[in-house]
ChimeraX commands (.cxc) that place a marker at each C-alpha (Angstrom):
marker #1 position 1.31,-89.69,-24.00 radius 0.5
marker #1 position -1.01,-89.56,-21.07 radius 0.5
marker #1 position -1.73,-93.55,-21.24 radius 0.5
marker #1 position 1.98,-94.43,-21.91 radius 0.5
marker #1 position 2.79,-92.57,-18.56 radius 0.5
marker #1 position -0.01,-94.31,-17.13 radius 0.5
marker #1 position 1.82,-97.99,-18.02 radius 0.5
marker #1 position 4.19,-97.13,-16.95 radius 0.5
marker #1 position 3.46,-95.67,-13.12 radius 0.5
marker #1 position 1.35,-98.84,-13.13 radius 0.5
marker #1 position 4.21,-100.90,-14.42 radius 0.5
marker #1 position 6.59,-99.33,-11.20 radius 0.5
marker #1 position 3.70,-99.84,-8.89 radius 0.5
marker #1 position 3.68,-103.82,-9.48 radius 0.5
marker #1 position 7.25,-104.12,-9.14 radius 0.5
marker #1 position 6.82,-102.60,-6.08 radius 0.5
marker #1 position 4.51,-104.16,-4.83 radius 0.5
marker #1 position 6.04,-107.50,-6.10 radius 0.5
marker #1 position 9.59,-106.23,-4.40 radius 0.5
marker #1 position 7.72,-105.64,-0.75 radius 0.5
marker #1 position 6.00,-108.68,-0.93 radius 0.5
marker #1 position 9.32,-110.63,-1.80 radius 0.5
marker #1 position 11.24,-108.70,1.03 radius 0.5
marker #1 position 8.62,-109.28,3.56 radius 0.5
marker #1 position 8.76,-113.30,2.43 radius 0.5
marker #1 position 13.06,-113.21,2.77 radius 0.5
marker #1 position 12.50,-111.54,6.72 radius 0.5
marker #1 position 9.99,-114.07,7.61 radius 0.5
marker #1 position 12.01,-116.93,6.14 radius 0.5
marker #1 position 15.17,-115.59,7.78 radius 0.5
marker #1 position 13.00,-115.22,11.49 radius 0.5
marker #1 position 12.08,-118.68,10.67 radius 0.5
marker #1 position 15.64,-120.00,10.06 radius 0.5
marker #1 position 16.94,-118.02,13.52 radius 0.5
marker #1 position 14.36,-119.82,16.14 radius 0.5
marker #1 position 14.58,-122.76,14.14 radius 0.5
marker #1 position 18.77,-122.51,14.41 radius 0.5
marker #1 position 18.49,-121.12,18.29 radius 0.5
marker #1 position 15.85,-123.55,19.27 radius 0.5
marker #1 position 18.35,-126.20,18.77 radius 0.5
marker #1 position 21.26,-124.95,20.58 radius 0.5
marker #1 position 21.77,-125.38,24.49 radius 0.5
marker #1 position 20.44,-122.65,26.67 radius 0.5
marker #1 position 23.06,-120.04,26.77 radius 0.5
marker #1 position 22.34,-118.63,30.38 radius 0.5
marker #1 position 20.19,-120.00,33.21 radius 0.5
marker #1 position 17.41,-117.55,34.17 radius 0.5
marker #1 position 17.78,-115.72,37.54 radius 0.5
marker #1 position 13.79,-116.20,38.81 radius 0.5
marker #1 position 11.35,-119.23,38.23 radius 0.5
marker #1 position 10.10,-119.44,35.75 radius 0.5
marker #1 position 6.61,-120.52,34.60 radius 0.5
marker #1 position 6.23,-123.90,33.30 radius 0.5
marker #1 position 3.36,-125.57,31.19 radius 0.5
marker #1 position 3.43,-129.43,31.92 radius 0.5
marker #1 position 1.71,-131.60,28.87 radius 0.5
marker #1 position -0.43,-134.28,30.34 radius 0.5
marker #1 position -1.53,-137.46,28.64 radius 0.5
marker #1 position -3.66,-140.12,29.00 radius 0.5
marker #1 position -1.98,-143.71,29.32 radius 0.5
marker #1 position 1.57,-143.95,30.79 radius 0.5
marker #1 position 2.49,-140.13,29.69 radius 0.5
marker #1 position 1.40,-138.81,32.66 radius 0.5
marker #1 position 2.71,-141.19,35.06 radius 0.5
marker #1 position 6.25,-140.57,33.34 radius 0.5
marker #1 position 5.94,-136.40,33.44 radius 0.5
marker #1 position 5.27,-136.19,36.88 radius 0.5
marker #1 position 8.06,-138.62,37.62 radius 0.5
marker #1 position 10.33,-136.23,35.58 radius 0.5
marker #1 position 9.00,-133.88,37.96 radius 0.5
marker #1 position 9.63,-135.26,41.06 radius 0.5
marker #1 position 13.52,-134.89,40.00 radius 0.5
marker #1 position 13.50,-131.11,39.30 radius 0.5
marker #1 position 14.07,-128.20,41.45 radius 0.5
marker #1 position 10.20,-127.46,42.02 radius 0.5
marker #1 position 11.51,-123.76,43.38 radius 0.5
marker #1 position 13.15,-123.25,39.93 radius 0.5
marker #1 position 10.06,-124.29,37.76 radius 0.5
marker #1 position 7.03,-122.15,39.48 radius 0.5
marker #1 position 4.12,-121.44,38.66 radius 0.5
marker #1 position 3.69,-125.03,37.07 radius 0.5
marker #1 position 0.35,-125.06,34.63 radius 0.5
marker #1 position -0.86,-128.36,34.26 radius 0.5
marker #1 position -3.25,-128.75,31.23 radius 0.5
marker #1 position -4.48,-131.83,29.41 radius 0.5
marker #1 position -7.28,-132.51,27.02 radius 0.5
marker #1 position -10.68,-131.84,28.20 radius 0.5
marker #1 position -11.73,-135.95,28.36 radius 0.5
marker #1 position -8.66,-136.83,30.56 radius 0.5
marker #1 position -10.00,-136.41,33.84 radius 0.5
marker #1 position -7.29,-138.89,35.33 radius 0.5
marker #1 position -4.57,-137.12,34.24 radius 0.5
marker #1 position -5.14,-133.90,36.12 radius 0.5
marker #1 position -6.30,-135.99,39.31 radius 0.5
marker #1 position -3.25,-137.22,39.26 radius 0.5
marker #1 position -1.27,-134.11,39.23 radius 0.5
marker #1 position -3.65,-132.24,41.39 radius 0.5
marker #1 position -2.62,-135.50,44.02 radius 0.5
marker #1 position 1.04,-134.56,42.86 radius 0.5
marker #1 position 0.91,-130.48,43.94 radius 0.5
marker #1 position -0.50,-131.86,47.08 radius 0.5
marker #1 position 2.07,-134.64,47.86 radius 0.5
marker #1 position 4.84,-131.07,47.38 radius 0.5
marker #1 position 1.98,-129.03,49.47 radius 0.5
marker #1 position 2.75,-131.35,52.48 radius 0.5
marker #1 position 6.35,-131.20,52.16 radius 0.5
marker #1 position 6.57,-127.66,51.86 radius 0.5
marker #1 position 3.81,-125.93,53.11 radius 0.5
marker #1 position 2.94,-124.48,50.50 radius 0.5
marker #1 position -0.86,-124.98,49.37 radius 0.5
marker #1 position -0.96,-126.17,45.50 radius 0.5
marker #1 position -3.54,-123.49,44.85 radius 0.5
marker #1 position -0.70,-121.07,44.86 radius 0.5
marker #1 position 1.83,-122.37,42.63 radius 0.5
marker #1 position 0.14,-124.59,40.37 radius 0.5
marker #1 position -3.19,-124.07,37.76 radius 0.5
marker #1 position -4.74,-127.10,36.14 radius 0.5
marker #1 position -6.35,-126.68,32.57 radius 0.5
marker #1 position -7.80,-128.41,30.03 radius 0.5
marker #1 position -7.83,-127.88,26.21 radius 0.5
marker #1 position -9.98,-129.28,23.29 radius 0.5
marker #1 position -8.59,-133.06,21.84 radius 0.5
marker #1 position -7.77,-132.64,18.21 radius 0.5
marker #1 position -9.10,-136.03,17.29 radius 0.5
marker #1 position -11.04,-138.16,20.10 radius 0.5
marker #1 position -10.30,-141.89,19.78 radius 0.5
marker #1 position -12.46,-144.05,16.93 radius 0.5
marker #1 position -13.36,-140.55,15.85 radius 0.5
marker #1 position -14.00,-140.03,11.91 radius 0.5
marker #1 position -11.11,-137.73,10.09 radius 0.5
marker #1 position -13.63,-136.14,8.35 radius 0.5
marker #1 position -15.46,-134.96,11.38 radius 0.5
marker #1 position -12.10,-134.31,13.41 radius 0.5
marker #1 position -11.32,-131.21,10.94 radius 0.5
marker #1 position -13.95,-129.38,12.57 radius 0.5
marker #1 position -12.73,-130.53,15.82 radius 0.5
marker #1 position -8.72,-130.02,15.19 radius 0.5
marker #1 position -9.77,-126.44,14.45 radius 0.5
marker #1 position -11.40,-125.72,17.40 radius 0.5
marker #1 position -8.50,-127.54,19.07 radius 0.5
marker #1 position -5.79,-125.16,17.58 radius 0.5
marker #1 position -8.44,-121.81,18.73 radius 0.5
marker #1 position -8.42,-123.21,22.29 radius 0.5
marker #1 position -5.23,-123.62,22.28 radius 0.5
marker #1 position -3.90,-120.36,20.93 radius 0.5
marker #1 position -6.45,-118.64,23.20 radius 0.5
marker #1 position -4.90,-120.61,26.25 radius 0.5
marker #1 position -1.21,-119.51,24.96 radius 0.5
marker #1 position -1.57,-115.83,24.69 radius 0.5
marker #1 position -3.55,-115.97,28.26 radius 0.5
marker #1 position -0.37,-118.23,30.16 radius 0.5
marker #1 position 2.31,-117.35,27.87 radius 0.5
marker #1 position 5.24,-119.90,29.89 radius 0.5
marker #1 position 8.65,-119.59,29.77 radius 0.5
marker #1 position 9.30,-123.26,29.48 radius 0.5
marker #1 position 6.84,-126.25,27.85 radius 0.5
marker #1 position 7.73,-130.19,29.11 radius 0.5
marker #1 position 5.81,-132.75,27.40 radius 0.5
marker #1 position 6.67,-136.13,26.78 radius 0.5
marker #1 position 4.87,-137.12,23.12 radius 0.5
marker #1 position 0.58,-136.55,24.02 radius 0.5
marker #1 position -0.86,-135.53,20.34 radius 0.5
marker #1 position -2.28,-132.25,22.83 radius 0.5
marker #1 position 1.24,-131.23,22.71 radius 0.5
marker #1 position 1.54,-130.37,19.08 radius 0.5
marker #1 position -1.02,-126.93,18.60 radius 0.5
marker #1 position 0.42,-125.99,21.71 radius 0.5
marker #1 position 4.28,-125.90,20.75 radius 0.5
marker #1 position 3.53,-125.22,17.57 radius 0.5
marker #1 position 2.13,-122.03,18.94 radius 0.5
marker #1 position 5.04,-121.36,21.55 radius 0.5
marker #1 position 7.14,-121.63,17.86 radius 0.5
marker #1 position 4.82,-119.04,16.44 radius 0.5
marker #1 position 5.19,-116.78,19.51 radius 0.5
marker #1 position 8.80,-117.04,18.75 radius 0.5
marker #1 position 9.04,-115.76,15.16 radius 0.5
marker #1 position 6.75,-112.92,16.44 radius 0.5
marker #1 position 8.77,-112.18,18.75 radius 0.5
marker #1 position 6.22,-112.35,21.76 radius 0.5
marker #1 position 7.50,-115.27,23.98 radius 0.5
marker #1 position 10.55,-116.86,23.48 radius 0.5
marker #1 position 8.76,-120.08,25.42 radius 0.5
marker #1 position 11.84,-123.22,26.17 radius 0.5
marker #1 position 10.29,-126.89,25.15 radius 0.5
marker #1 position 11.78,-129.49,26.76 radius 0.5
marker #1 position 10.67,-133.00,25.33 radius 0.5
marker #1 position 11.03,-136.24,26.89 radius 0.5
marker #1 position 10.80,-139.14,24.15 radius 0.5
marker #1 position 8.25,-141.93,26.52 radius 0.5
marker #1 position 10.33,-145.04,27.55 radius 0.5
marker #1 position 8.27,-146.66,25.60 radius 0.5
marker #1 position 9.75,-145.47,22.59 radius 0.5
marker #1 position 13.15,-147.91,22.13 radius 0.5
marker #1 position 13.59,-147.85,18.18 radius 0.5
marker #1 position 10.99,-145.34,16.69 radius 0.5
marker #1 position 10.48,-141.69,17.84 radius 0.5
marker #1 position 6.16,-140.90,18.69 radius 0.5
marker #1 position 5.09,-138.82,15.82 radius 0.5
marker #1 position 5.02,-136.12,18.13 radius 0.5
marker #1 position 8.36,-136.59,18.43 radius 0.5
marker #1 position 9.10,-136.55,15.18 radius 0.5
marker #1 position 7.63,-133.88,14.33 radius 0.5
marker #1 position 8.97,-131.49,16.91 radius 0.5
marker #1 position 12.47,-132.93,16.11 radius 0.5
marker #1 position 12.37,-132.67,12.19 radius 0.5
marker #1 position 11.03,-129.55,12.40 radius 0.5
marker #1 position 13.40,-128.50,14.93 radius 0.5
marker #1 position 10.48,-127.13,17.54 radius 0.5
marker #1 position 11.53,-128.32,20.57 radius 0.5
marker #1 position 14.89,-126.51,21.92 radius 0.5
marker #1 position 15.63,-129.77,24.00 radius 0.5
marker #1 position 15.09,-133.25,22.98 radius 0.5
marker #1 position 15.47,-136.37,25.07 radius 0.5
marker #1 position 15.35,-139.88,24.66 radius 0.5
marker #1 position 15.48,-142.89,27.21 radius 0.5
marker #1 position 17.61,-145.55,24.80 radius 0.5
marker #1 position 21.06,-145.47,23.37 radius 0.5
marker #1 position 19.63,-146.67,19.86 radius 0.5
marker #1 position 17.71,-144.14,19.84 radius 0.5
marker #1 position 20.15,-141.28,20.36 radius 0.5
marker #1 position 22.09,-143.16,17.61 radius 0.5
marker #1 position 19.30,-142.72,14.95 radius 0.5
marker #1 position 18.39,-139.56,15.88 radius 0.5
marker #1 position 21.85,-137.56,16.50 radius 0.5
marker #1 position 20.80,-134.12,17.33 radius 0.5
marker #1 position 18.55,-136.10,20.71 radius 0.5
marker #1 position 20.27,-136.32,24.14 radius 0.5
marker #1 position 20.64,-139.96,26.07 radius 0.5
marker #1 position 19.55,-139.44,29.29 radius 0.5
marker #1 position 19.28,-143.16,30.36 radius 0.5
marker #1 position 16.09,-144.08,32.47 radius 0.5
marker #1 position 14.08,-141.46,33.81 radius 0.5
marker #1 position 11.33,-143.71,35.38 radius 0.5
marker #1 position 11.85,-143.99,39.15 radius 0.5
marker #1 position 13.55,-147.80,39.62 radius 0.5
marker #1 position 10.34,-148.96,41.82 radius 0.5
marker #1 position 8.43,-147.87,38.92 radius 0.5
marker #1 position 9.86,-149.24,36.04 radius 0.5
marker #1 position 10.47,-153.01,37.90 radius 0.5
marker #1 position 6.59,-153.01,38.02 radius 0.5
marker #1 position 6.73,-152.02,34.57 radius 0.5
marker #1 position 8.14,-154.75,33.90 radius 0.5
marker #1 position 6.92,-156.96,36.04 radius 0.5
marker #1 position 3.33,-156.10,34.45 radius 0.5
marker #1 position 4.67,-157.44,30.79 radius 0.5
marker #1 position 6.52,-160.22,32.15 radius 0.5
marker #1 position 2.81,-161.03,33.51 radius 0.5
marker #1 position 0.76,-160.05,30.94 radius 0.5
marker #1 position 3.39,-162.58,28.51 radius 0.5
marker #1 position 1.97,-164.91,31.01 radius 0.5
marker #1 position -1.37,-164.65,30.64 radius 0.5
marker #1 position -1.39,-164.72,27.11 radius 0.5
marker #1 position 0.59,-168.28,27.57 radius 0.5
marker #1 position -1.96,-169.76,29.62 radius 0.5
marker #1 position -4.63,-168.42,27.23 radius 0.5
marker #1 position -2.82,-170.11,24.36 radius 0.5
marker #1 position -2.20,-173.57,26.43 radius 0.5
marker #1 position -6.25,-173.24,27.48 radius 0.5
marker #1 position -7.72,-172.97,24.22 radius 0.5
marker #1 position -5.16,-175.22,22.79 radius 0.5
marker #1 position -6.11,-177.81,25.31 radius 0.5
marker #1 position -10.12,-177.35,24.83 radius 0.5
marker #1 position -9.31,-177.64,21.37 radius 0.5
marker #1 position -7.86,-181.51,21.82 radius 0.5
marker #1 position -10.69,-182.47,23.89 radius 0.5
marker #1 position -13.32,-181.07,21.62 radius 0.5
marker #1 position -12.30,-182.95,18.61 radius 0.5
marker #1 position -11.66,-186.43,20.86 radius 0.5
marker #1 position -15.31,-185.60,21.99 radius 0.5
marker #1 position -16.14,-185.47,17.71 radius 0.5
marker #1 position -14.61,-188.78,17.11 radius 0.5
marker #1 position -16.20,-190.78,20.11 radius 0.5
marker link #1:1,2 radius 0.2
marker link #1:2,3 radius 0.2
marker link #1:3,4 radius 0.2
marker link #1:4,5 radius 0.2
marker link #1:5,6 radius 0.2
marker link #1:6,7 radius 0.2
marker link #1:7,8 radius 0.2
marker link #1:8,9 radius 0.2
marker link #1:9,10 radius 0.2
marker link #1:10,11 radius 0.2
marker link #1:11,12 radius 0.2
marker link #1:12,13 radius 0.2
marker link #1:13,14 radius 0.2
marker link #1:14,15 radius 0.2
marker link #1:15,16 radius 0.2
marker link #1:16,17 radius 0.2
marker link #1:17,18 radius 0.2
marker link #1:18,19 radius 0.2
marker link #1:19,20 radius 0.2
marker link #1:20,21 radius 0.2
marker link #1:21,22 radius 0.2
marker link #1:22,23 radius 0.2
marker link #1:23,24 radius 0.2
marker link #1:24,25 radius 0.2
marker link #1:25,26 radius 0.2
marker link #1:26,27 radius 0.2
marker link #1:27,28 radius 0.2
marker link #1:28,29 radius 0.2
marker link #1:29,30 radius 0.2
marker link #1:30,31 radius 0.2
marker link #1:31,32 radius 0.2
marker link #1:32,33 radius 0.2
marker link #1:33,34 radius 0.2
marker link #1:34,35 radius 0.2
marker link #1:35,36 radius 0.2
marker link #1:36,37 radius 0.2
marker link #1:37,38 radius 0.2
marker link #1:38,39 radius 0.2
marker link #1:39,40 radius 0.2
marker link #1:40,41 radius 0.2
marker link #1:41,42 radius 0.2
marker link #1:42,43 radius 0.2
marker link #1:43,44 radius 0.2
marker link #1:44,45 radius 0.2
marker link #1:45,46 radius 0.2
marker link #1:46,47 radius 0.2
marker link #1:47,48 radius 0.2
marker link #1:48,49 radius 0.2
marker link #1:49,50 radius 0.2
marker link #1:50,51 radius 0.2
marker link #1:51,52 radius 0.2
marker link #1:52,53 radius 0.2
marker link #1:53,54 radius 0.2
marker link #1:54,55 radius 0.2
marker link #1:55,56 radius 0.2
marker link #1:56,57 radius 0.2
marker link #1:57,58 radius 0.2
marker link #1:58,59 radius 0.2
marker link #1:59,60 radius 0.2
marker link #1:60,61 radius 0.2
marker link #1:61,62 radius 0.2
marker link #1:62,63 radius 0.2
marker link #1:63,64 radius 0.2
marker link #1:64,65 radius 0.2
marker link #1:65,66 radius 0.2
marker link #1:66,67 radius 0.2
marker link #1:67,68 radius 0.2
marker link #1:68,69 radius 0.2
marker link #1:69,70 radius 0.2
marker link #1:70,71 radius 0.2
marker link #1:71,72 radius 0.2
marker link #1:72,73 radius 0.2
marker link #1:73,74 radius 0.2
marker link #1:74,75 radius 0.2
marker link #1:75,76 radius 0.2
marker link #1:76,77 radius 0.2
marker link #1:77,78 radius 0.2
marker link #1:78,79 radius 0.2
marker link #1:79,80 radius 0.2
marker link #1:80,81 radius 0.2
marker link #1:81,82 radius 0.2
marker link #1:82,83 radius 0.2
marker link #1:83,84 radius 0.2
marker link #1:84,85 radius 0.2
marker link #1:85,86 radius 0.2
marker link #1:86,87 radius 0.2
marker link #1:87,88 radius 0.2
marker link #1:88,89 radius 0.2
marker link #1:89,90 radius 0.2
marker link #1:90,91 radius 0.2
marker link #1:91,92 radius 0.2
marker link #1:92,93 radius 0.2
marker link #1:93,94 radius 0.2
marker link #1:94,95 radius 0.2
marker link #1:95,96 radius 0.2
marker link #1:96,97 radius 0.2
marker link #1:97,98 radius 0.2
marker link #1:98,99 radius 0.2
marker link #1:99,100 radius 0.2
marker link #1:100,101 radius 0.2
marker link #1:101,102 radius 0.2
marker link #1:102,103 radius 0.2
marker link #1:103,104 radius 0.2
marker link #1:104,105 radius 0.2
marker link #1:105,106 radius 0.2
marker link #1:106,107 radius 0.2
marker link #1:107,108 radius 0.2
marker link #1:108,109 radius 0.2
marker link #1:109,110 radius 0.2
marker link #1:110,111 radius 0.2
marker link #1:111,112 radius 0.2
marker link #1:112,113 radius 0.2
marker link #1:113,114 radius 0.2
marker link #1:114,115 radius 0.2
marker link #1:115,116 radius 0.2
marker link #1:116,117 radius 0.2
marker link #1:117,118 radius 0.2
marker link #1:118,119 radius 0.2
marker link #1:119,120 radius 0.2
marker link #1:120,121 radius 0.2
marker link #1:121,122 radius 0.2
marker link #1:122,123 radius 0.2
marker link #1:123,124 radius 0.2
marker link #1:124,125 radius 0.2
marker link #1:125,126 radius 0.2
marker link #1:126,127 radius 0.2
marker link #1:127,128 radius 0.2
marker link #1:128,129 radius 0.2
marker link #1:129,130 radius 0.2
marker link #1:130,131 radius 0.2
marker link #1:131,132 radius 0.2
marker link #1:132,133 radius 0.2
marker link #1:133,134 radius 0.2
marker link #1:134,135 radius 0.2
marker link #1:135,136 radius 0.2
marker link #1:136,137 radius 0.2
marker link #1:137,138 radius 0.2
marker link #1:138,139 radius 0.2
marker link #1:139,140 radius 0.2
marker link #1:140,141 radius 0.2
marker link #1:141,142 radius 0.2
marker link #1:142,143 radius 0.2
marker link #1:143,144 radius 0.2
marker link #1:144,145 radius 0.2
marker link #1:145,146 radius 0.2
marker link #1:146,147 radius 0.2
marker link #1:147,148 radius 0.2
marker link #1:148,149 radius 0.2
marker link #1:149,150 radius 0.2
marker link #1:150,151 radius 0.2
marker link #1:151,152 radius 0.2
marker link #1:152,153 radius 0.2
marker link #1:153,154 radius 0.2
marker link #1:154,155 radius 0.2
marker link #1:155,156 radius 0.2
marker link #1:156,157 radius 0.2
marker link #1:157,158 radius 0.2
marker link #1:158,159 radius 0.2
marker link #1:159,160 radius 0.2
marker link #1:160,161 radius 0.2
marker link #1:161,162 radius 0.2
marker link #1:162,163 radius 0.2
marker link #1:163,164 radius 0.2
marker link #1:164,165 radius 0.2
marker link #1:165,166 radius 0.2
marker link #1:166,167 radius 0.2
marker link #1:167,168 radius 0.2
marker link #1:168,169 radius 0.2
marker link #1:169,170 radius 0.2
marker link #1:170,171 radius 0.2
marker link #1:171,172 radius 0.2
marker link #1:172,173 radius 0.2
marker link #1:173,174 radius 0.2
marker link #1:174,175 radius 0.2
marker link #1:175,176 radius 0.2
marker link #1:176,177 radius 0.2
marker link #1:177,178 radius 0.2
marker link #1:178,179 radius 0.2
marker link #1:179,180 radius 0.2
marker link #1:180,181 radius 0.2
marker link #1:181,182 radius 0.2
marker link #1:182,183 radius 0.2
marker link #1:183,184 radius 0.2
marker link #1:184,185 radius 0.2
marker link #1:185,186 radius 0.2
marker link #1:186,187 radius 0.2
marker link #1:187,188 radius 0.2
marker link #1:188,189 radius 0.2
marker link #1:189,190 radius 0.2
marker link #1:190,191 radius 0.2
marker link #1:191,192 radius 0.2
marker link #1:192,193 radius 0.2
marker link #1:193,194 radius 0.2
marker link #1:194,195 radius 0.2
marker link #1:195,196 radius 0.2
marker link #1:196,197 radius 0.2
marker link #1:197,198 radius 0.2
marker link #1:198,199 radius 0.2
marker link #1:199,200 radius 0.2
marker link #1:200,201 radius 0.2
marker link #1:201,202 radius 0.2
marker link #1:202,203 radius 0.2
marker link #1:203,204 radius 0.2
marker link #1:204,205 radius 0.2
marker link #1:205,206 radius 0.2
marker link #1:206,207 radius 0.2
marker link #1:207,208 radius 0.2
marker link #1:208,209 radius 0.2
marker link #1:209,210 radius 0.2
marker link #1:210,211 radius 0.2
marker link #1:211,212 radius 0.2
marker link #1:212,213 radius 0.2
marker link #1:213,214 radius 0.2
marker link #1:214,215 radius 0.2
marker link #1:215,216 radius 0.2
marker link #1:216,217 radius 0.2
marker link #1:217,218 radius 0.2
marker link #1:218,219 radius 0.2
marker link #1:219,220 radius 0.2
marker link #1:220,221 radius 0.2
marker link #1:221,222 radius 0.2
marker link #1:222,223 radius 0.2
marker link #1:223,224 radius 0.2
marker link #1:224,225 radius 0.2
marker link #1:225,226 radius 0.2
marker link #1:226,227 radius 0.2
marker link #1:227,228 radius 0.2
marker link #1:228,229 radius 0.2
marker link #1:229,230 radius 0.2
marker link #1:230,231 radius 0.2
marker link #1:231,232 radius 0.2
marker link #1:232,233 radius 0.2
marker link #1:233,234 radius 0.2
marker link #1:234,235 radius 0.2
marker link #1:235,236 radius 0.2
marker link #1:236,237 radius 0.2
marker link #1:237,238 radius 0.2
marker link #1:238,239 radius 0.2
marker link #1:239,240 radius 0.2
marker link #1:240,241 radius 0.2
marker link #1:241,242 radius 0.2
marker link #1:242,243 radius 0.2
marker link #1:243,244 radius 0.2
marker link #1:244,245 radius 0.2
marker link #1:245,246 radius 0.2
marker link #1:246,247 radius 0.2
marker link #1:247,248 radius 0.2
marker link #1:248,249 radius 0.2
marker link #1:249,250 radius 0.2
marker link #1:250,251 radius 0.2
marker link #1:251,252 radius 0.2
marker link #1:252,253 radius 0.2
marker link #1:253,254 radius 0.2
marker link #1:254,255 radius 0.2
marker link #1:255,256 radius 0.2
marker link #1:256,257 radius 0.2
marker link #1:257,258 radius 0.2
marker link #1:258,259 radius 0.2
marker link #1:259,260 radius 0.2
marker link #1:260,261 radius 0.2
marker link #1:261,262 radius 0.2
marker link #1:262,263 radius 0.2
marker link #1:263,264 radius 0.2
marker link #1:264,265 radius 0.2
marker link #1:265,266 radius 0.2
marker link #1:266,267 radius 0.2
marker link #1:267,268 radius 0.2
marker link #1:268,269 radius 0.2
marker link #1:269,270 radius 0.2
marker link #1:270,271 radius 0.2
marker link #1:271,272 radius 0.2
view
């Protein structure tokens, strides 16, 4: 008698333990499901004080095109403004430092006072092994989550840097918990005119990013949910831009015509 009471208290224990576990599952599916269906819809309300905003940098053209973005916004509306980029990209944060200046002058303001510039580990360094950048994409995602819970912004622009991924994937976290409901705002690179960056496809299919915007009609088109916002690049800019691949089209020309040419006269050379 004693061990069929036994079964059965130990029967009612795993089913109740199986029944927590499966409710606990359901509520953090479900919290998943309401950032993931919020995140996508338009701000409802616009908030009454600035608020704090963590800037992505990149190495290349991203940061060029961020601060650009930048220069457009109300800088009163978007302060403090954390800078942070990965801890090899030197450039990148000279350049912004330059940028907080440029505003200091204008404003009076100094740049120590409503800007911070950070870095954070790379998760894979270019040329670098995949098998050694486990170890260093794990460090990468600790640096970054310690960085997070220390800034904590209420709004994350980036524009497609792989440094951007641990660090909206952990504003996304901080929203299922409940601890920062943090805004991204993503800016596709002009660069991109058919194919999203894999950042940006992963913030978009996952439906990360609250905000998503893209500098070409096609690729609004192909990616429905993304906003056309036409050229954000400053018009100055983006004729150099092209003026720099309408030169470098050039180059390769006269490379072609030069070898072509030594070619000819080598094998005349052969034959004499």
């Amino acid at each position: 008698m004693e061990k069929g009471n036994g079964c059965c208290f130990s029967i009612m224990a795993s089913s109740a333990t199986i029944t927590f576990f499966l409710i606990g599952i359901t509520l953090v599916v479900c919290r998943v499901l309401y950032a993931m269906y919020w995140s996508s819809k338009p701000l409802r309300k616009r908030a009454p004080q600035p608020v704090s905003t963590l800037i992505v940098l990149g190495s290349g053209g991203h940061t060029a095109e961020i601060l650009n973005v930048l220069s457009v916004l109300q800088k009163d509306r978007f302060s403090p403004r954390i800078y942070i980029a990965a801890a090899t990209d030197y450039m990148s944060l000279q350049k912004a430092y330059l940028f907080e200046n440029s505003l200091a002058d204008e404003t009076g303001v100094r740049a120590e006072k409503t800007a911070q510039f950070l870095q954070i580990y790379r998760s894979r360094e270019v040329g670098q092994s995949y098998i050694s950048s486990v170890w260093t994409t794990l460090l990468a995602i600790v640096n970054a989550l310690q960085l997070m819970i220390k800034i904590r912004p209420q709004v994350i622009i980036c524009n497609g840097p792989g440094t951007c991924i641990p660090l909206c994937a952990i504003a996304f976290l901080f929203k299922i918990m409940g601890i920062r409901w943090s805004s991204i705002f993503y800016v596709e690179s002009i660069a991109r005119v058919k194919r999203l960056s894999l950042s940006g496809l992963l913030l978009y299919n996952l439906r990360i990013a609250d905000e998503f915007f893209v500098q070409w009609p096609q690729l609004q088109r192909k990616y429905p949910r993304a906003h056309y916002v036409g050229c954000l690049m400053s018009s100055c800019y983006y004729r150099g831009y092209k003026f720099c691949n309408v030169l470098a089209y050039f180059k390769l020309l006269w490379l072609v015509f030069f070898f072509f040419f030594f070619f000819l006269n080598h094998k005349k050379i052969q034959v004499f």
